[in-house]
C-alpha positions as CSV (number, residue, x, y, z in Angstrom):
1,X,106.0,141.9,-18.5
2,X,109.1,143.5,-18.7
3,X,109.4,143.5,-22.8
4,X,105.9,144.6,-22.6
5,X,106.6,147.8,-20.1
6,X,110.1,149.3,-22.5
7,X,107.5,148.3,-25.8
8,X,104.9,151.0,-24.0
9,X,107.5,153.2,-22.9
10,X,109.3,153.6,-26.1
11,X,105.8,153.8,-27.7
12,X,105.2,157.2,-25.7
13,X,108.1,158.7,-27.6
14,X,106.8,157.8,-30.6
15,X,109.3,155.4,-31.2
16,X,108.8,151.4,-31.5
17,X,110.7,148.5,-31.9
18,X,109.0,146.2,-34.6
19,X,110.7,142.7,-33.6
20,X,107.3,141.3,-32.4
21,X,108.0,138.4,-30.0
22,X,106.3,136.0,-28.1
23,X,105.2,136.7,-25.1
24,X,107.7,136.7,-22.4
25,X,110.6,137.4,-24.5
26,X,113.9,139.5,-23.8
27,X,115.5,141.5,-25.8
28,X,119.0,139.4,-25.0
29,X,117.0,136.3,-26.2
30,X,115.5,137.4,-28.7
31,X,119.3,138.6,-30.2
32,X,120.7,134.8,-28.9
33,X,117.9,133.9,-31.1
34,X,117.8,135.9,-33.8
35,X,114.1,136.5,-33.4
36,X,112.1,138.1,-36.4
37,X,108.4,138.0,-36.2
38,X,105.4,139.2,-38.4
39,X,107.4,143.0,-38.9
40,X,110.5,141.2,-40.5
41,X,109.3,141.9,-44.4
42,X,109.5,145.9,-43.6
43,X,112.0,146.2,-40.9
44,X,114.2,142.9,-41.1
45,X,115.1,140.5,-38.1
46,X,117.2,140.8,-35.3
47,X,120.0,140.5,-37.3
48,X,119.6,143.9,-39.1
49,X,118.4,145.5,-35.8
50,X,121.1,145.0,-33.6
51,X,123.8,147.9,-32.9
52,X,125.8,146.6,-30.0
53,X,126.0,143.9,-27.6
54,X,128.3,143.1,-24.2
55,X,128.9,139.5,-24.1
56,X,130.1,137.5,-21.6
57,X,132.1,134.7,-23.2
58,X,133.0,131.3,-21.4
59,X,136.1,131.8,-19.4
60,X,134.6,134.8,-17.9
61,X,135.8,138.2,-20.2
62,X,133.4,140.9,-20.9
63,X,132.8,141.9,-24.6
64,X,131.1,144.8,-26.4
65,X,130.7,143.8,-30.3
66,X,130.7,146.6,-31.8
67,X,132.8,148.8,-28.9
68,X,131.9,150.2,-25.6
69,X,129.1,152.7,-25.9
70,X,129.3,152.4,-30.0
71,X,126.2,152.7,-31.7
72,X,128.0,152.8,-35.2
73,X,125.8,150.2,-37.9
74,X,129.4,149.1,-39.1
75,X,133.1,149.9,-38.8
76,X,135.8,149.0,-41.8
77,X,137.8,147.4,-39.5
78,X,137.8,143.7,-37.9
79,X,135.5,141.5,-37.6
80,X,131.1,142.4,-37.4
81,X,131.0,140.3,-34.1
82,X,127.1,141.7,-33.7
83,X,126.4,139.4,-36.3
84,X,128.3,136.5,-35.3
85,X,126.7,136.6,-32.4
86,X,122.8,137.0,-33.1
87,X,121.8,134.0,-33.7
88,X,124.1,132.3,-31.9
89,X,122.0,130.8,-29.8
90,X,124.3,131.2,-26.6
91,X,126.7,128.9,-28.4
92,X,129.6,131.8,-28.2
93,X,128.5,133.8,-25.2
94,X,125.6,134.9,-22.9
95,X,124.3,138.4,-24.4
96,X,123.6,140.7,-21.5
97,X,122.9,143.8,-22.5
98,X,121.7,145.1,-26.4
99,X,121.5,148.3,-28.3
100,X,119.1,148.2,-30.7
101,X,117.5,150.6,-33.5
102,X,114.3,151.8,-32.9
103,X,111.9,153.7,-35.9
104,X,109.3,156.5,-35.4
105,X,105.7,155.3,-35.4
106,X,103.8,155.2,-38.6
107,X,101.4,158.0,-38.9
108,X,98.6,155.6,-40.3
109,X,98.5,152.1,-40.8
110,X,95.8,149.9,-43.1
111,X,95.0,146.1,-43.2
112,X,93.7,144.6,-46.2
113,X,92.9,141.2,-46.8
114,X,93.0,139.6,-50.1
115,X,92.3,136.3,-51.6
116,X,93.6,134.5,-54.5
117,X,93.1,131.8,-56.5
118,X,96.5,129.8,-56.3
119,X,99.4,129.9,-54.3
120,X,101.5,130.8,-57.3
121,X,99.5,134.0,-58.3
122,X,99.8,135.2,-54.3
123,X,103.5,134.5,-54.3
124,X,103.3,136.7,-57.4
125,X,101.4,139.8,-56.2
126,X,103.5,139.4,-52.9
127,X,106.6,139.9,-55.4
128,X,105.2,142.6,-57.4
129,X,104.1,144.6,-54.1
130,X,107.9,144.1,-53.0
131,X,109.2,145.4,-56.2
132,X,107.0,148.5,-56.5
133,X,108.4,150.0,-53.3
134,X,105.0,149.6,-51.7
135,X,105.9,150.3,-47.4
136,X,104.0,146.9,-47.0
137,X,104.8,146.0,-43.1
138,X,103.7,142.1,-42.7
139,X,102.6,139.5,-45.1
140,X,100.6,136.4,-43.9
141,X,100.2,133.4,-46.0
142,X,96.8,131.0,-44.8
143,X,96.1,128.5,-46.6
144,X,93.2,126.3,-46.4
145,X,94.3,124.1,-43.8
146,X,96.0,126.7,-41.8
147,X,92.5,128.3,-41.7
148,X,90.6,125.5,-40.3
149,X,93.3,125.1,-37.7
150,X,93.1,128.5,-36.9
151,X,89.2,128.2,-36.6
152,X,89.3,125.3,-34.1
């Protein structure tokens, strides 16, 4: 409930976060996790979303990864702890608070839905689309199989 309540408030500013997660996730989680979702061929994962994080580490010290109150993508100097620790599946520290980037809602959106007649000529077209700079959001793959399972 509470992902769902900062997705619809951000949404009001016309802004979004396009990591789409399951339901009940947290945004700490999701960066522990390094959660992508069906967004991730436009806008990347959690890895590439991630500004700044405060960590608490084991033997109790606070940590801000990229600096208290940073929102910098990168400095030239030291090490890029935000990406040491998404991902990290608590292994390093407990993520307790996240900065994260946010984009401006697409004016218009359209869904096609396209079949083909082997999985090599799909991978294809998805390559080509890639390559021609297309804004192409998500990409689903369904194979037979996956379709029946889906249907049942």
């Amino acid at each position: 409930k509470q992902w769902y309540q900062r997705r619809v408030r951000v949404k009001e500013d016309g802004l979004q976060f396009p990591i789409d997660p399951g339901a009940g996730a947290s945004v700490c989680g999701m960066c522990a996790t390094s959660a992508s979702g069906t967004n991730a061929v436009r806008y990347g994962t959690m890895r590439e979303n991630v500004l700044n994080m405060e960590v608490v580490l084991a033997d109790g010290r606070v940590i801000h990864t990229a600096g208290k109150g940073s929102r910098a993508k990168k400095t030239s100097c030291g090490y890029n702890l935000t990406n040491l620790f998404v991902g990290s599946e608590g292994t390093l520290g407990v993520i307790t608070q996240a900065t994260v980037r946010l984009y401006g809602v697409p004016e218009a959106t359209a869904a096609a839905i396209s079949s083909f007649p082997t999985v090599a000529s799909a991978v294809e077209t998805v390559v080509q689309v890639l390559q021609c700079g297309i804004p192409v959001a998500r990409m689903e793959f369904l194979n037979p199989d996956m379709i029946s399972a889906c249907n049942s």
